[in-house]
KELO-693478 format. One record per residue (C-alpha): residue in one letter; x, y, z. Coordinates in steps of 0.25 Angstrom, whole numbers, padded with zeros to 4 digits, always signed. Each point is the difference from the previous one (the first is absolute). Layout:
# residues N
aXYZ ...
//
This chain:
# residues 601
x-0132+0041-0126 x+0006+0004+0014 x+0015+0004+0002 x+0004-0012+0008 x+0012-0010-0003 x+0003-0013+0011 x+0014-0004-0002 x+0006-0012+0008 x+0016+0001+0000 x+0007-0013+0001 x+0015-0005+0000 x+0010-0010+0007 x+0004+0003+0012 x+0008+0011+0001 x+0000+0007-0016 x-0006+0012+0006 x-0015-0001+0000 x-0002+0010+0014 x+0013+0009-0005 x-0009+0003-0011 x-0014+0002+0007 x+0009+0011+0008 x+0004+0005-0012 x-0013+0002-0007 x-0006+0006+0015 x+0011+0011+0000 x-0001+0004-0014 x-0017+0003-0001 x+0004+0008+0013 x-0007-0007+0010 x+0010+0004+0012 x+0005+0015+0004 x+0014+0001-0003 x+0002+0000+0014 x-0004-0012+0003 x+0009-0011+0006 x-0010-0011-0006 x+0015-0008-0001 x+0002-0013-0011 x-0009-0012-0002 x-0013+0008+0006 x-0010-0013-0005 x+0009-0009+0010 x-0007+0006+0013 x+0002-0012+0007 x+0014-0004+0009 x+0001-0013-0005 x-0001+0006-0015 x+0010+0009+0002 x+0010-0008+0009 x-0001-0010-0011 x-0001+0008-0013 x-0011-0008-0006 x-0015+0004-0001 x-0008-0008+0007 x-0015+0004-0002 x-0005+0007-0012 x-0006+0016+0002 x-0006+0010-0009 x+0002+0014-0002 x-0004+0009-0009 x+0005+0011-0010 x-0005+0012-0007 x+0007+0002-0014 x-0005+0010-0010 x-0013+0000+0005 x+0000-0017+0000 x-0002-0008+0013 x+0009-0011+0000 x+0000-0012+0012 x+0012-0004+0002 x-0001-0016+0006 x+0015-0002+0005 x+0000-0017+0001 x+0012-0011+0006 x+0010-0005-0008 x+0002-0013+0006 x-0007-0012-0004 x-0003-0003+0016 x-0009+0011-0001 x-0007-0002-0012 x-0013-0001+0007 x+0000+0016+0002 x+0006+0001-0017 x-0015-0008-0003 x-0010+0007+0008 x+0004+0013-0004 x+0005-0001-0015 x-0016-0002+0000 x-0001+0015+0003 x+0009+0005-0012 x-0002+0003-0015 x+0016-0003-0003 x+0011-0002+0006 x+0013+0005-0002 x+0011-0010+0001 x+0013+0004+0006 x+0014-0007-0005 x+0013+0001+0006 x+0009+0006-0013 x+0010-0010+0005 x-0006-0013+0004 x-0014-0001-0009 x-0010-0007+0003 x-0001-0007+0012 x-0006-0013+0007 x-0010+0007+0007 x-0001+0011-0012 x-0006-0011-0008 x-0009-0005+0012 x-0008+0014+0000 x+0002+0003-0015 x-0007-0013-0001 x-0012+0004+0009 x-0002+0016-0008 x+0000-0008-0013 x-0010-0011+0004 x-0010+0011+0005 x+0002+0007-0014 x+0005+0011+0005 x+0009+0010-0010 x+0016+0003+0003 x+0010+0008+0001 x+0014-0001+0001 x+0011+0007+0008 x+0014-0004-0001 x+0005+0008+0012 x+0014+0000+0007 x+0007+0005-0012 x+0011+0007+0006 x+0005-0013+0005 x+0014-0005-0005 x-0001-0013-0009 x-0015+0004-0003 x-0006-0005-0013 x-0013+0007-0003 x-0001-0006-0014 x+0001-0013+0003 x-0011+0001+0014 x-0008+0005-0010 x+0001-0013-0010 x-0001-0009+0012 x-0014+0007+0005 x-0004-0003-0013 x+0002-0014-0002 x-0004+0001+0016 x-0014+0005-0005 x+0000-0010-0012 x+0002-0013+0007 x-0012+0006+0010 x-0010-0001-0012 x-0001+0015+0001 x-0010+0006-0011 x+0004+0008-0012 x-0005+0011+0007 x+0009-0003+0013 x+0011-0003-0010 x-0001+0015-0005 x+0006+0007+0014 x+0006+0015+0000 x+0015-0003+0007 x+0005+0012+0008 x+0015-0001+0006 x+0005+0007+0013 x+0004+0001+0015 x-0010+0000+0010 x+0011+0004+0012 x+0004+0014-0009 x-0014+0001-0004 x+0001+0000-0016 x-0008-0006-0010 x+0002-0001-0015 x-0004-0007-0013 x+0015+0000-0004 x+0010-0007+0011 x+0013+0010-0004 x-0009+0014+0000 x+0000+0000+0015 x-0014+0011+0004 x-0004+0008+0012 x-0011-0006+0008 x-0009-0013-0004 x-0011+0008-0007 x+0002-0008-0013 x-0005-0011+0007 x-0013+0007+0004 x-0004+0004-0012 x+0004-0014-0005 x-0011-0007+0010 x-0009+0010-0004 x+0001-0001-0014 x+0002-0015-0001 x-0010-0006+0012 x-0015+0004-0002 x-0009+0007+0008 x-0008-0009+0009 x-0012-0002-0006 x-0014+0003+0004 x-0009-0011+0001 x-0013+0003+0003 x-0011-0008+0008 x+0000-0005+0016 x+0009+0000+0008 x+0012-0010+0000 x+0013+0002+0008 x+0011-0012+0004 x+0007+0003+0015 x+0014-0003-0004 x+0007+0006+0011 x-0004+0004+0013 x+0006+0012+0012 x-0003+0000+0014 x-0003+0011+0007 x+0000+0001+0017 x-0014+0010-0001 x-0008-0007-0012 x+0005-0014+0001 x+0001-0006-0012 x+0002+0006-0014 x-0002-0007-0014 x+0008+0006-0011 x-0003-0003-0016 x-0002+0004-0013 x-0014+0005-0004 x-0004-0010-0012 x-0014+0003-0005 x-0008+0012+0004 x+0001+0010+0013 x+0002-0002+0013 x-0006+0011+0010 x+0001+0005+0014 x-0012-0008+0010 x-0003-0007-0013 x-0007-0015+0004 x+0006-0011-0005 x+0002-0015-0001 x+0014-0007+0004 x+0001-0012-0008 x+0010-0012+0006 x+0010-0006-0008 x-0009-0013+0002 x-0011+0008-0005 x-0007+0002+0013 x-0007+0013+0001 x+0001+0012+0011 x-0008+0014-0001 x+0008+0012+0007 x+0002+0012-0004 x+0011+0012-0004 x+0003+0009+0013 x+0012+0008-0006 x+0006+0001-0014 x+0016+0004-0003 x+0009+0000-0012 x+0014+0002-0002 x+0006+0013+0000 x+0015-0001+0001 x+0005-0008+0012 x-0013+0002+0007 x-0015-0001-0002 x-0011+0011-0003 x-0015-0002+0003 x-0010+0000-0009 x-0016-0001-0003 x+0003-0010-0012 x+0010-0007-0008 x-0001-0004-0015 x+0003-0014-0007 x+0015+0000-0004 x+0005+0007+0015 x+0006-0006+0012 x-0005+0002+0011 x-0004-0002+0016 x-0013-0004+0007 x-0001+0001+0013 x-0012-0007+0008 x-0002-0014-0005 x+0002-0012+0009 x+0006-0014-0001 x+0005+0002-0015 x+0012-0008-0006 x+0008+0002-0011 x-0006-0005-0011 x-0014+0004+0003 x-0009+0009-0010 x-0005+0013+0004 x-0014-0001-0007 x-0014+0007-0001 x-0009-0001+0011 x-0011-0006-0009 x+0006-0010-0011 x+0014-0003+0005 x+0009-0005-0012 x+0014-0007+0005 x+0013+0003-0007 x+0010-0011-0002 x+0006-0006+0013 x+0016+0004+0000 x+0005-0013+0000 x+0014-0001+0007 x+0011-0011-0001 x+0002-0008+0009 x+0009+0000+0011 x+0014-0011-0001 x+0004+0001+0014 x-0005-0002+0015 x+0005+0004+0011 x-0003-0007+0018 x-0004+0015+0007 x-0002-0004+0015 x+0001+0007+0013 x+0014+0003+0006 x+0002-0012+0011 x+0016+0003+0003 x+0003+0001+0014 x+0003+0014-0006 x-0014+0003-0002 x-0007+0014+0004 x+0010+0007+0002 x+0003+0010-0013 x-0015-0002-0005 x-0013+0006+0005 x-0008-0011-0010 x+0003-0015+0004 x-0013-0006+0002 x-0006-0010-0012 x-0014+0011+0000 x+0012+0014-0004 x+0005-0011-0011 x-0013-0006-0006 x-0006+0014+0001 x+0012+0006-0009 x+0000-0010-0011 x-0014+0001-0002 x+0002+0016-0001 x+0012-0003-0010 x-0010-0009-0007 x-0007+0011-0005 x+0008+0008-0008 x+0011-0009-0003 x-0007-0008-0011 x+0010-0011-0002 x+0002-0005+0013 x-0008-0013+0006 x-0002-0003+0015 x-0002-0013+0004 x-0002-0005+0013 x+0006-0013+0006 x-0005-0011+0010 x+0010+0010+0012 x-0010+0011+0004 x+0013+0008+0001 x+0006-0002-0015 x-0005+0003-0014 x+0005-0003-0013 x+0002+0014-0008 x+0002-0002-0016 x+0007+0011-0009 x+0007+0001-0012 x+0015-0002+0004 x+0008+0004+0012 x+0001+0016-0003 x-0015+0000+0001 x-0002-0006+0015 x+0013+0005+0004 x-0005+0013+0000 x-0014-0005+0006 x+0010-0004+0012 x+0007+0014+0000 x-0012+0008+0000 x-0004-0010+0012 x+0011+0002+0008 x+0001+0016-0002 x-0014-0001+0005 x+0004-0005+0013 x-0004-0014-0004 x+0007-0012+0006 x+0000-0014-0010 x+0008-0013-0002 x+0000-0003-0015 x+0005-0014-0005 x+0008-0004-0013 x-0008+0004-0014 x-0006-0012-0007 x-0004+0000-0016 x-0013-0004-0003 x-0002-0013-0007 x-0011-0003-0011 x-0005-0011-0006 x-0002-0001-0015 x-0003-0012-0009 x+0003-0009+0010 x+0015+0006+0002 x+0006+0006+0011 x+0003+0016-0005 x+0006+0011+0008 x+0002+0014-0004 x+0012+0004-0010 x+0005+0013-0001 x+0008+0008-0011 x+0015+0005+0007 x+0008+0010-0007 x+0013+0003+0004 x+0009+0012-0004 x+0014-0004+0005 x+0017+0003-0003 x+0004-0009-0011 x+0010-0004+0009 x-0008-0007+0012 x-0011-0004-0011 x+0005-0014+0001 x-0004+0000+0017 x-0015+0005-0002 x-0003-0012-0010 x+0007-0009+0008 x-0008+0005+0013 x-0013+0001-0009 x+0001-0014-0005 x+0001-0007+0013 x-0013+0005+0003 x-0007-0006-0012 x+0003+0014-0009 x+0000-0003-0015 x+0009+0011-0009 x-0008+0004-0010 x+0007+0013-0005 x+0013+0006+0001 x+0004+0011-0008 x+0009+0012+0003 x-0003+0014+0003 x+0013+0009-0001 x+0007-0004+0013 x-0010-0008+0005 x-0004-0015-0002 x-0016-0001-0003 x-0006-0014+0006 x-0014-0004-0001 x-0005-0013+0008 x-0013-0008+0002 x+0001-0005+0014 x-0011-0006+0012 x-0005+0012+0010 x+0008-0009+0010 x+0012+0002-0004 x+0000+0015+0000 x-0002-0001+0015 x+0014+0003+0006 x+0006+0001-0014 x+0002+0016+0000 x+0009-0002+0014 x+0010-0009-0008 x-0001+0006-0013 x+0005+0012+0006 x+0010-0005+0007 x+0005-0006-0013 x+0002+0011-0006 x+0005+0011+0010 x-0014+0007-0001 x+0001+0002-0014 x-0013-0008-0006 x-0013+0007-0004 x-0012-0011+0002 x-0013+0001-0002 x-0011-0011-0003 x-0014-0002-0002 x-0012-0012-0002 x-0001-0009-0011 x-0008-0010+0003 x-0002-0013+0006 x+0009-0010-0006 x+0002-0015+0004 x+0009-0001+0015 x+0015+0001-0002 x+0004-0008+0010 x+0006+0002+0014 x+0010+0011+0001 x+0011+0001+0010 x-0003+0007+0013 x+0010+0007+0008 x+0013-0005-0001 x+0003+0003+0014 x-0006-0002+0016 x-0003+0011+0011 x+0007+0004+0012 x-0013-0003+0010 x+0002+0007+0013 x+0001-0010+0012 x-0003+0010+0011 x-0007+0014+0003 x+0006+0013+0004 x+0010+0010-0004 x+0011-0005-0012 x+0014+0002+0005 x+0012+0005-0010 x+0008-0011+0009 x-0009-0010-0006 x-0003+0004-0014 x+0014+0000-0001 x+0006-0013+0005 x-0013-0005-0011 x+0004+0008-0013 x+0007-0012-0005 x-0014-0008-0002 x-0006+0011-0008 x-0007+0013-0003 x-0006+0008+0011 x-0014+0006-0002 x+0000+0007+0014 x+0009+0011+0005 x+0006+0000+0015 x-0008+0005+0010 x-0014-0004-0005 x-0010-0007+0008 x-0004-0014-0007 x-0008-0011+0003 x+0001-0016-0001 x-0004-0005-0012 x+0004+0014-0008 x+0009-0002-0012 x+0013+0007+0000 x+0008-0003-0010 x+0003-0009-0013 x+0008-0013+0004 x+0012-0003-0010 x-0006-0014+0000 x-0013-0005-0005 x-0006-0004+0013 x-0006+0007+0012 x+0008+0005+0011 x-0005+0004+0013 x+0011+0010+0008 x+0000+0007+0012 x+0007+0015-0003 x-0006+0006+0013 x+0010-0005+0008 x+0011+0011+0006 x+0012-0004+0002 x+0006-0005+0014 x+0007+0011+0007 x+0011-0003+0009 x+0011+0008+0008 x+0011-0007-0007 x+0006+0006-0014 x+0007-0006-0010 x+0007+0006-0013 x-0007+0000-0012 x-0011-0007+0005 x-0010+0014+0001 x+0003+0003-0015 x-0013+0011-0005 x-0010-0010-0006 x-0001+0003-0016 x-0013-0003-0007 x-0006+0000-0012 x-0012+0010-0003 x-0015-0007+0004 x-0007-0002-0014 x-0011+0006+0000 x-0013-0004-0009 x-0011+0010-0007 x-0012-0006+0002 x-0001-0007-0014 x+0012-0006+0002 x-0004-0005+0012 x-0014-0006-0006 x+0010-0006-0011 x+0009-0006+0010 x-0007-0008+0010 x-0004-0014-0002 x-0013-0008+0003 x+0001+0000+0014 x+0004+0012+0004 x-0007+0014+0001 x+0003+0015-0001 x-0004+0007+0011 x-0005+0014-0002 x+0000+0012+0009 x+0000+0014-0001 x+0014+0001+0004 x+0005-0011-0004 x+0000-0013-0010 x+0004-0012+0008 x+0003-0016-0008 x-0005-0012+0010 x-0001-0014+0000 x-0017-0002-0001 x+0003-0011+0013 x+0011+0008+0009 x+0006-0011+0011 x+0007-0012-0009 x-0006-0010+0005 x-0015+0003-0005 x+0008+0005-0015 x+0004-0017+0002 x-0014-0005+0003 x-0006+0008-0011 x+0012-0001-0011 x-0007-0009-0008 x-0011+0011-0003 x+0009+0007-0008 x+0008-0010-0009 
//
């Protein structure tokens, strides 16, 4: 038996998977005390540290009383269960982290969901004990009836519990005796999971993650599953439609710590890297050269959301990005294609525009992120469910909602919910706190958070994930109200925004260069406004009293990205640039949005 243990950890977002990963990588030593290796070291990435999620799954490894544990760090949201499918194929157990506090989770279940399904053994960690209000015992309970209602086996059903704090670095199997470091947990993993196996026979490998590399191009990443894999070894890569390639093994790593080791060969059970092979996708079987077996395709859900990428066609276009033309876009969503498993590009009848389908607007908002960081220029237009037919009916995709919220402003969130076809489900409390549960169409999630938050002073906790396909709800109210369009283009004047702060909300600061057809702000009525707030005002050498009073005005509102994809409205798009995020009308001068009005009705 070799010394190997491949451990996947999953959680919500934010109970403190990647604390932990830090944790277990400064406790086996792997940096000098000097150091400044900082927090969160598997969030390599900007957007994952500006944002405080993990975004793509890594591995490191471990070394702990002479076993070598791989460590597989996975997402926590459900947007992103794409990456939490593929490479809980790499894992023997998994160790599922709960908040002490809030217990299982929307998305907790989602992922525990997938471990169980594949067979594979858990354990549980109750973490963030040291939190006021925490109740371990009661987490512990709710993972078991979690674990239950998932048809877990009697094996799954027997999990080790371990209770601690991933910030202060403490692992216990008693909540109240608090310990030095997280070594209980180590020996838990490697008491309780099982040495991966041996299996002998050919050679059998799944490519369930793949890493670029400027020097050696593409590298495919995987878990050894039958056999042994070696250096300038010939083999056959099989497709996932079962087509057949031969190639051949130039370089061979595995994972030591943060970083990589070469190596002549690598075992069955181990993770590791092969450099050298062409045209692979994930999902392919690395297989012997002269009878290649396929391992089971990973399937993956489908997507619920699309999205109209085109090319920027604002009168603004060209100047913040170096990447404008329809070839720069096409090229980098085939390149996204590749690795992020769940997205779907489509193209449409326009040469310049494609359809792009994910799984909810977190997923291709930070698609559109890492594009415009890139130096990519885009326009993207508003999020649309995708329908189904089934039996004959009608069906769109339904989501579960749940809402941690005040007692107090319980009331608004239901009533916000409900309006968009939410049904209440569940409502329990949880010491301050007023628990709800909804089942509610993926449509209606579009704009909600916005409003919910709004409702409650930014006090809600929501988080949501697929159920299913379930007959259409019915329409759901749109925006309530219209936009401020801009009638003219040139530089907005304080004179201006002033004089037109009574007819609504300002998007737009002074001082900015705008452009006809660009929105500007929210109208307090429900209709379209066209304003002109470029004007300055007409100077004179008269003066009067009180008539040069210092203008007063309101703040510009400013919108994130998502909530600008869940503001906008079927005819309008989001432009994207790397400086900036712009709303327009998709036809700028008023008389062609008249002419082609009907389009959008």
């Amino acid at each position: 038996m070799q010394n190997i243990r491949n451990i996947a950890i999953i959680a919500h977002v934010d109970h403190g998977k990647t604390t932990l990963v830090d944790k277990i990588l400064h406790f086996t030593n792997l940096f000098r005390d000097n150091d400044g290796t900082g927090d969160l070291i598997l969030d390599n990435n900007d957007l994952e540290r500006e944002r405080g999620i993990t975004i793509v799954a890594k591995n490191v490894s471990v070394e702990y009383k002479g076993v070598k544990i791989n460590v597989i760090d996975t997402p926590g949201h459900a947007d992103f269960g794409g990456e939490v499918e593929r490479v809980l194929k790499m894992a023997d157990g998994v160790v599922l982290l709960v908040d002490a506090f809030e217990g299982p989770m929307p998305q907790t279940r989602f992922v525990t969901q997938k471990a169980l399904s594949l067979g594979l053994k858990p354990l549980v960690v109750v973490n963030k004990v040291d939190k006021e209000n925490c109740r371990p015992e009661e987490v512990y309970e709710n993972v078991f009836d979690l674990f239950f209602s998932l048809d877990a086996t009697e094996e799954q059903l027997a999990f080790p519990v371990l209770y601690g704090s991933s910030k202060h670095g403490w692992m216990s199997t008693d909540w109240k005796e608090k310990k030095e470091d997280v070594s209980e947990l180590l020996d838990a993993i490697i008491n309780h999971f099982p040495p991966s196996p041996f299996v002998e026979g050919t050679l059998q490998m799944q490519i369930t993650s793949l890493d670029y590399s400027t020097f050696v191009g593409r590298i495919a990443i995987g878990r050894v599953a039958r056999g042994i894999i070696k250096e300038g070894q010939p083999i056959s890569l099989v497709k996932r439609d079962g087509k057949i390639v031969k190639s051949r093994v130039k370089e061979l790593h595995t994972f030591e710590g943060l970083g990589r080791r070469r190596v002549q060969e690598v075992k069955c059970g181990d993770i590791c890297a092969v450099v050298g092979i062409e045209g692979f996708d994930i999902g392919d079987t690395i297989a012997d050269f002269d009878n290649p077996e396929q391992l089971e395709v990973i399937s993956i859900d489908e997507p619920t959301m699309n999205m109209l990428f085109t090319i920027n066609n604002s009168p603004f276009f060209g100047k913040e990005g170096k990447l404008v033309t329809s070839r720069h876009i096409h090229d980098r969503l085939q390149k996204e294609l590749e690795k992020n498993l769940a997205l779907r590009v489509v193209p449409t009848e326009s040469p310049d525009a494609w359809l792009v389908y994910g799984r909810g607007i977190l997923h291709l908002s930070v698609l559109i992120e890492t594009m415009r960081r890139e130096g990519y220029e885009l326009q993207v237009g508003q999020p649309q469910v995708i329908l189904k037919e089934i039996d004959g009916k009608k069906c769109e995709p339904i989501e579960v909602l749940v809402v941690d919220v005040p007692a107090e402003v319980s009331g608004k969130v239901i009533e916000l919910v409900t309006q968009r076809k939410g049904e209440l489900l569940v409502m329990e409390t949880k010491g301050e706190m007023q628990h709800l549960e909804f089942e509610i169409p993926s449509r209606g999630i579009i704009g909600l958070r916005n409003n919910v938050l709004t409702a409650t002073a930014g006090e809600a906790v929501m988080a949501h994930r697929l159920k299913g396909y379930e007959p259409w709800r019915g329409t759901i109210p749109g925006r309530l109200h219209g936009v401020l369009i801009s009638l003219d283009k040139g530089t907005t004047t304080a004179y201006s925004i002033d004089k037109l702060q009574d007819r609504g909300k300002f998007f737009v600061d002074p001082g900015v260069d705008i452009y006809e057809g660009q929105i500007l702000g929210e109208h307090i009525r429900d209709n379209d406004l066209t304003i002109n707030i470029v004007k300055g005002k007409q100077l004179t050498n008269m003066r009067a009293s009180g008539t040069d009073d210092n203008t007063r005005i309101a703040p510009a509102i400013k919108f994130s990205l998502e909530e600008s994809m869940e503001y906008i409205q079927a005819d309008e798009y989001i432009e994207v640039t790397p400086q900036s995020i712009r709303l327009r009308k998709i036809y700028l001068t008023e008389n062609e949005r008249k002419v082609n009005a009907k389009k959008f009705q």
